[in-house]
C-alpha positions in Angstrom: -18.9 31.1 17.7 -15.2 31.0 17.1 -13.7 29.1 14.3 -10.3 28.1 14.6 -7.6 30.1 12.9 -3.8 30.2 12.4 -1.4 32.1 14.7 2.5 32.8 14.3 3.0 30.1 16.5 1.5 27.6 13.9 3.9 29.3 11.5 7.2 29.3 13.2 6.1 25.6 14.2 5.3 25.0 10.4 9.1 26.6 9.6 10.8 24.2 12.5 9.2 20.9 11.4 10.0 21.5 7.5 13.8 22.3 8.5 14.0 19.5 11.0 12.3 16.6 7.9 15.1 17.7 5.4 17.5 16.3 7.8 15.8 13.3 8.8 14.8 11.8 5.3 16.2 8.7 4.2 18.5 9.1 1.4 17.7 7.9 -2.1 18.8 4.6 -3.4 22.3 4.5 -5.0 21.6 1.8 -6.9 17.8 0.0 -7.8 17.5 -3.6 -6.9 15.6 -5.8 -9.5 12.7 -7.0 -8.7 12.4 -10.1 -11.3 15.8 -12.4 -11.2 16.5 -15.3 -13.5 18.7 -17.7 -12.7 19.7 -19.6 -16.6 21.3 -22.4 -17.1 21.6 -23.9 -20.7 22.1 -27.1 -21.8 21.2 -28.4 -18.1 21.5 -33.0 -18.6 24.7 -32.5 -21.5 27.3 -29.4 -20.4 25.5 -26.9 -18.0 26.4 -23.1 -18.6 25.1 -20.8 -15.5 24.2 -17.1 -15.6 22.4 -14.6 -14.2 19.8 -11.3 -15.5 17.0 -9.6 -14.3 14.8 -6.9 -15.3 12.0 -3.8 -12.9 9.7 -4.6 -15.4 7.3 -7.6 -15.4 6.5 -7.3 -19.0 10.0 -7.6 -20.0 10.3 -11.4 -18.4 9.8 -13.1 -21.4 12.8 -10.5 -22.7 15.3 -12.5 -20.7 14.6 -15.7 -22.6 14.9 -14.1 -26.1 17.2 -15.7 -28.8 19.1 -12.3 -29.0 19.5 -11.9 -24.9 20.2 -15.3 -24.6 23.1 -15.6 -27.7 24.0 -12.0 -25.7 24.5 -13.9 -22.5 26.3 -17.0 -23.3 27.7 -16.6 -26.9 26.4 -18.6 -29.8 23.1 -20.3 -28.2 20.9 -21.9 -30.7 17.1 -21.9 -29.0 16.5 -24.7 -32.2 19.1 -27.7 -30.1 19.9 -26.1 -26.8 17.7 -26.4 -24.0 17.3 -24.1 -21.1 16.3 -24.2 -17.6 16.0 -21.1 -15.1 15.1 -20.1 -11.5 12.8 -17.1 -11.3 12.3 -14.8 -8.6 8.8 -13.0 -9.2 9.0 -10.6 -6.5 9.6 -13.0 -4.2 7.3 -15.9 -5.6 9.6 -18.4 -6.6 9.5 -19.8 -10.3 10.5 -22.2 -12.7 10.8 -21.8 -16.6 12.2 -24.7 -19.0 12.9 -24.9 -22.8 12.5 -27.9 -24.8 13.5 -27.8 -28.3 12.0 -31.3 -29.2 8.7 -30.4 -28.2 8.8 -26.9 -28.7 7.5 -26.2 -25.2 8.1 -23.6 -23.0 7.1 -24.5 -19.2 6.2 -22.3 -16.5 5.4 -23.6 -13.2 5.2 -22.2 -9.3 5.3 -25.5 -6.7 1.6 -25.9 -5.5 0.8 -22.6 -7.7 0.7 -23.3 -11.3 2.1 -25.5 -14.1 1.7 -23.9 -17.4 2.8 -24.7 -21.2 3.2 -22.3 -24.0 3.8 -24.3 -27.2 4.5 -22.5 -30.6 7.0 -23.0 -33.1 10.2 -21.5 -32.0 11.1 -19.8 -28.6 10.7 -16.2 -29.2 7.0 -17.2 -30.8 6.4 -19.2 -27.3 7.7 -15.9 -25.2 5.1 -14.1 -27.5 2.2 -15.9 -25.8 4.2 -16.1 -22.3 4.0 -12.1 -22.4 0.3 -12.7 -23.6 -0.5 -14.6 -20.5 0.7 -12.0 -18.1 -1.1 -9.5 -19.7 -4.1 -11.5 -19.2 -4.8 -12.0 -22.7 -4.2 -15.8 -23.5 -7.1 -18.2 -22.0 -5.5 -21.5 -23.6 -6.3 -25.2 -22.0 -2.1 -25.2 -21.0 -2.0 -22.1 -20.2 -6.0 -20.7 -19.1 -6.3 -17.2 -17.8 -7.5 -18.2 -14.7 -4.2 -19.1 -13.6 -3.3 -15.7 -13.3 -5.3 -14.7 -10.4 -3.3 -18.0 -8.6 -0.3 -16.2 -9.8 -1.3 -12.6 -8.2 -2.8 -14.5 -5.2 0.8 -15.9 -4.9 2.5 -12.8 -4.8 0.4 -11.0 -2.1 0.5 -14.1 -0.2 4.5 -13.8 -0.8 6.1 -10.5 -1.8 6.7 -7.9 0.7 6.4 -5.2 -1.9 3.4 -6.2 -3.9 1.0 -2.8 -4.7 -2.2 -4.3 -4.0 -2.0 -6.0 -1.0 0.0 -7.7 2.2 2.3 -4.9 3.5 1.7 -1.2 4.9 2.6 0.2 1.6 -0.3 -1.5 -0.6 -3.5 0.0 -1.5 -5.3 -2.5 1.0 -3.3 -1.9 3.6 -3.0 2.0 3.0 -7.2 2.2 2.9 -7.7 0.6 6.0 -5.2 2.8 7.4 -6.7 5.8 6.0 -10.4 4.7 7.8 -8.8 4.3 11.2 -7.0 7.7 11.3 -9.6 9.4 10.6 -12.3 7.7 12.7 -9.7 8.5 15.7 -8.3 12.0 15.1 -11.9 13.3 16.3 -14.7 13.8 17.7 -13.3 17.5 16.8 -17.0 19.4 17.9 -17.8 16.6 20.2 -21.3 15.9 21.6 -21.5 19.3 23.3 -24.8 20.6 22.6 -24.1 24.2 23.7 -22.3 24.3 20.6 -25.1 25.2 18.0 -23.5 25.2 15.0 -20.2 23.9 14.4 -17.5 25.3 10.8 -16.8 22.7 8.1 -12.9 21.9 8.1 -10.6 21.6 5.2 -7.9 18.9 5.8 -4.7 18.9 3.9 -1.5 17.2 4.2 1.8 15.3 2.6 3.7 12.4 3.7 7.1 10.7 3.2 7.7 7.3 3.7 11.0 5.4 3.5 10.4 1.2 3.3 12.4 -2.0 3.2 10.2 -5.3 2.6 12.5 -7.9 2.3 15.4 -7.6 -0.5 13.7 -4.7 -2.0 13.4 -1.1 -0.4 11.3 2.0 -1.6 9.9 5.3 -1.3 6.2 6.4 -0.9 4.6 10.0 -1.0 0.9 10.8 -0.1 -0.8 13.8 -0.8 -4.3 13.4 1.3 -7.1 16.0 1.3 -10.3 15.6 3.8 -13.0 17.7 4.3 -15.7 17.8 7.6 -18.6 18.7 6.8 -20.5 19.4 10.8 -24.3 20.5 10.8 -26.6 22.1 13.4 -26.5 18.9 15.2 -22.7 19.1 16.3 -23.4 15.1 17.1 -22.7 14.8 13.5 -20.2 15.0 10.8 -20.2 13.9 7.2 -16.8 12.7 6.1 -15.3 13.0 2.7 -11.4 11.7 2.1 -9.5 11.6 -1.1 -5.1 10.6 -0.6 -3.4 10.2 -3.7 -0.6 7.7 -3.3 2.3 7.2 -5.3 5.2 4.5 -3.8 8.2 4.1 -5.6 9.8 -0.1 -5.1 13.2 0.2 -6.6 12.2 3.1 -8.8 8.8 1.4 -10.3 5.9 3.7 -9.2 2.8 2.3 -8.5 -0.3 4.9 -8.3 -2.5 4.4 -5.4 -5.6 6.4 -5.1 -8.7 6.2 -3.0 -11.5 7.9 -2.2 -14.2 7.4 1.5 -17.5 8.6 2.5 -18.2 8.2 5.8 -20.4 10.0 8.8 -19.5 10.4 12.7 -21.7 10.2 15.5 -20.9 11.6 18.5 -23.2 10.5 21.6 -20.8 12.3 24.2 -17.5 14.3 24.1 -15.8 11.2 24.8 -17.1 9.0 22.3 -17.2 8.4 18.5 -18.4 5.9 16.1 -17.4 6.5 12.2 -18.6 4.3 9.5 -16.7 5.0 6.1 -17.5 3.3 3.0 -14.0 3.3 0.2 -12.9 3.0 -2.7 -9.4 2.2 -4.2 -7.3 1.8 -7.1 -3.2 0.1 -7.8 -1.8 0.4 -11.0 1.5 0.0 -12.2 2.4 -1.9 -15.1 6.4 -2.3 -14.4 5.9 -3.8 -11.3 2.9 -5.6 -12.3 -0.2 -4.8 -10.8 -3.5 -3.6 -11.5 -6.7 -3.7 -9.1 -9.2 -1.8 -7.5 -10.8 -2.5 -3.9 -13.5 -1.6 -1.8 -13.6 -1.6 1.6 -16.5 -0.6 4.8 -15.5 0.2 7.8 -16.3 1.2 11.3 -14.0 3.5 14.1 -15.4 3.3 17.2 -13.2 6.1 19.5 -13.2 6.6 23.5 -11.0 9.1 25.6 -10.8 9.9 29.0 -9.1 13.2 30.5 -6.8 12.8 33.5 -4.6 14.6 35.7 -3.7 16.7 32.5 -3.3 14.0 30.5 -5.8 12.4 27.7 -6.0 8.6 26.9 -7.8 7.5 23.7 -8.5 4.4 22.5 -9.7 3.5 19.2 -10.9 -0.1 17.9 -12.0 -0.4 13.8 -14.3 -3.5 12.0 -14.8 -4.0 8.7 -13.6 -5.7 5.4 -11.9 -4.8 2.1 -12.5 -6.8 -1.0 -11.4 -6.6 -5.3 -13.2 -6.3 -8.0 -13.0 -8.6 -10.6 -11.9 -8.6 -13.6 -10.3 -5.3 -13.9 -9.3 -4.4 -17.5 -7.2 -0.7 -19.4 -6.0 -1.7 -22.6 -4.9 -5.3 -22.7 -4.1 -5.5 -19.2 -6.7 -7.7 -17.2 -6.0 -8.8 -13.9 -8.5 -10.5 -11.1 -6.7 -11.1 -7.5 -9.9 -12.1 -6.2 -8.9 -11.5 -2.3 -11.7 -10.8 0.7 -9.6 -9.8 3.9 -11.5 -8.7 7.0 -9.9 -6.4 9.3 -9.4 -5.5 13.2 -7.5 -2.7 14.0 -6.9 -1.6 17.7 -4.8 1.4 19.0 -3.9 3.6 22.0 -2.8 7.1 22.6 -1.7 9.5 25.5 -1.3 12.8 24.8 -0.7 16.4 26.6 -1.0 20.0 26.2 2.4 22.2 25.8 1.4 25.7 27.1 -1.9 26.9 25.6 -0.9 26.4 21.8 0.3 23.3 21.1 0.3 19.4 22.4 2.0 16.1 22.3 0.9 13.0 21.5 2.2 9.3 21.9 0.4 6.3 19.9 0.8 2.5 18.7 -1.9 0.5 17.1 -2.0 -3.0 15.4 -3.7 -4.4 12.4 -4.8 -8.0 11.6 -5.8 -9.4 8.3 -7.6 -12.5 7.6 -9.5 -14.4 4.9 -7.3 -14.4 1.4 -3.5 -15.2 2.5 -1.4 -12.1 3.1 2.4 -11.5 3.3 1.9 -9.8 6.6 -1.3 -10.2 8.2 0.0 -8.4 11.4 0.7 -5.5 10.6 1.6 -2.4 13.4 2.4 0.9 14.0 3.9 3.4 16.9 4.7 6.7 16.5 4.8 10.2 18.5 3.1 13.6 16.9 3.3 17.4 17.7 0.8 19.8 17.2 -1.0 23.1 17.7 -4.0 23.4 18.6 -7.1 24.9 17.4 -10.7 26.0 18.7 -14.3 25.4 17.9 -16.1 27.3 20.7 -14.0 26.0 23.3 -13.7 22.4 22.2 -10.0 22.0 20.9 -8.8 19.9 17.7 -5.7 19.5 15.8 -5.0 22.5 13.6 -1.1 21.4 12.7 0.2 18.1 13.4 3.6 16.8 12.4 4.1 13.2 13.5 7.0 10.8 13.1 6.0 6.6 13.1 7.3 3.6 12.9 6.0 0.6 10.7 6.5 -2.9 11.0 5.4 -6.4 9.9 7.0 -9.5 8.9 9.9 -8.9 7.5 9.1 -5.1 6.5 9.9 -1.8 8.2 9.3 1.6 7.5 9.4 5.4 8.9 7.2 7.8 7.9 6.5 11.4 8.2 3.5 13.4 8.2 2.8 16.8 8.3 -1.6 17.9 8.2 -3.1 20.6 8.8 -6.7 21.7 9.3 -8.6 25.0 8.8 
């Protein structure tokens, strides 16, 4: 049996496709965008005094209100007689927070969301168990902890950047991805059973993504590594995927990790199923999120070679859902969100001499269940690649492949270099 192995021209095509992504990358962002406005306004019903601050860290909210930021700002301002009042932009969840020295409360509240009241003895003390709250830390009958989950439920349902879920860039979103690509970049032994035994593959890889979800743009950078394990049987494969995920929203990281056991079943050379069970973490505490997901999926995969040309078609079912009550130090967040999925896609490719291949694709995701920011979500994008040899069934060995992303009100290009051995 022949495995498949690397040849110059994988080399010099490696060389070409390096050289050619160092002039097409996005350049970096001159200058970071915040992602948590405030709008403040003191002394709103006597002589109202507007301006402006903002922070990239959610924990440092309650910073902006402060009796030293807040003298800083406006000059003088006495959190003991004046009053404030300010619009808060959360990521794109819109917010309202209020100071009343008379009562000594401090009110948060999100239309149709939340309506919240921190009351302790000056301001700074009330920020204290503001800051608690978002931490997930504070379960008080004005303020319960429960609220938070409406609070993260509200910004997947309405930030274009959020870590967890609703855009391309999110762990949910990047999972379910994951399950689909590799449910339709096979059958790689196919169902031939001429072919007695078939070599496990080793798949590793990097990509580079550049993204713009509404006012806020960002950088993401995957490192994924896969491994095929094929048997006697070449009808089979076991599956095991591991990308590490690192995306970068106005230079906040948020780590993104998952991990996916999964089998394919090849009845024919034309057809796949692949079932993959995942799991998934987000963390970032800057941009203020902190989950873990699991999802189940299943690829099912069809080509059809003609006149030269080969047109695929793959179609994926399943569901991702959090686990509750997700705790590291005292950080303890629960988004509570069940999305199922559909995913259905299209390729043509074609061979370029002997070696190497093209390949055209587009594919589209819906979401539904828990409210989303984008619950369409699609991709199209065009690929190079050599190609390698199991007996004489071909597969992938190098692929570089350039795609397009898109949703509501969020783009992105990506670029993606793998390569199996």
């Amino acid at each position: 049996m022949n495995r498949g192995h690397v040849t110059t021209s994988h080399i010099r095509l490696t060389a070409a496709l390096l050289l050619a992504s160092a002039f097409v990358l996005p350049p970096g962002l001159a200058e970071a965008k915040r992602l948590f406005t405030a709008e403040i306004t003191i002394d709103p019903l006597t002589v109202p005094v507007t301006s402006s601050d903002g922070t990239n860290k959610i924990n440092k909210i309650p910073d902006l209100f402060s009796d030293a930021n807040l003298d800083q700002i406006f000059g003088g301002y006495d959190p003991t007689t004046q009053s404030f009042i300010a619009d808060l932009d959360v990521r794109g969840v819109l917010a309202l927070l209020s100071w009343d020295p008379l009562t000594t409360d401090l009110e948060l509240s999100i239309d149709g969301v939340l309506d919240l009241t921190f009351n302790a003895a000056t301001l700074d003390e009330a920020l204290v168990l503001l800051e608690r709250w978002f931490d997930g830390d504070l379960d008080v009958a004005t303020a319960p902890d429960d609220a938070l989950t409406d609070l993260l439920q509200a910004l997947v349902e309405n930030s274009p950047v959020d870590p967890v879920a609703g855009n391309p860039s999110s762990l949910e979103s990047r999972m379910l991805s994951a399950d689909y690509r590799l449910g339709t970049e096979g059958p790689f032994t196919s169902g031939d059973e001429r072919l007695e035994a078939a070599p496990n593959l080793l798949g590793l890889g990097a990509e580079y993504s550049y993204f713009k979800g509404g006012a806020w743009s960002g950088n993401l950078v995957e490192l994924p590594i896969d491994y095929r394990f094929d048997f006697r049987n070449p009808k089979w494969s076991l599956l095991f995927d591991l990308p590490l995920t690192v995306t970068f929203t106005e230079g906040q990281w948020s780590l993104i990790p998952s991990v996916a056991l999964g089998a394919q079943f090849r009845p024919t050379s034309w057809w796949s199923l692949t079932p993959i069970f995942r799991i998934g973490g987000a963390g970032s505490i800057d941009v203020g999120a902190l989950a873990v997901m699991y999802s189940a999926t299943i690829t099912n995969h069809m080509k059809l070679a003609w006149k030269g040309l080969t047109f695929g078609m793959g179609n994926m079912g399943g569901f991702a859902k959090t686990i509750n009550g997700i705790s590291i130090g005292d950080f303890e967040f629960s988004y509570d969100l069940t999305n199922p999925v559909f995913r259905n896609g299209a390729y043509v490719s074609g061979q370029i001499g002997s070696w190497a291949g093209w390949k055209l694709f587009g594919s589209n995701m819906l979401l539904f269940g828990d409210d989303l920011y984008a619950d369409s979500q699609n991709e199209v994008g065009a690929a190079i690649y050599t190609v390698g040899s199991i007996g004489k069934q071909p597969y992938q060995a190098l692929a570089f492949d350039v795609s397009y992303l898109f949703g509501k009100d969020y783009d992105a290009v990506s670029l993606r270099l793998r390569f199996r051995f």
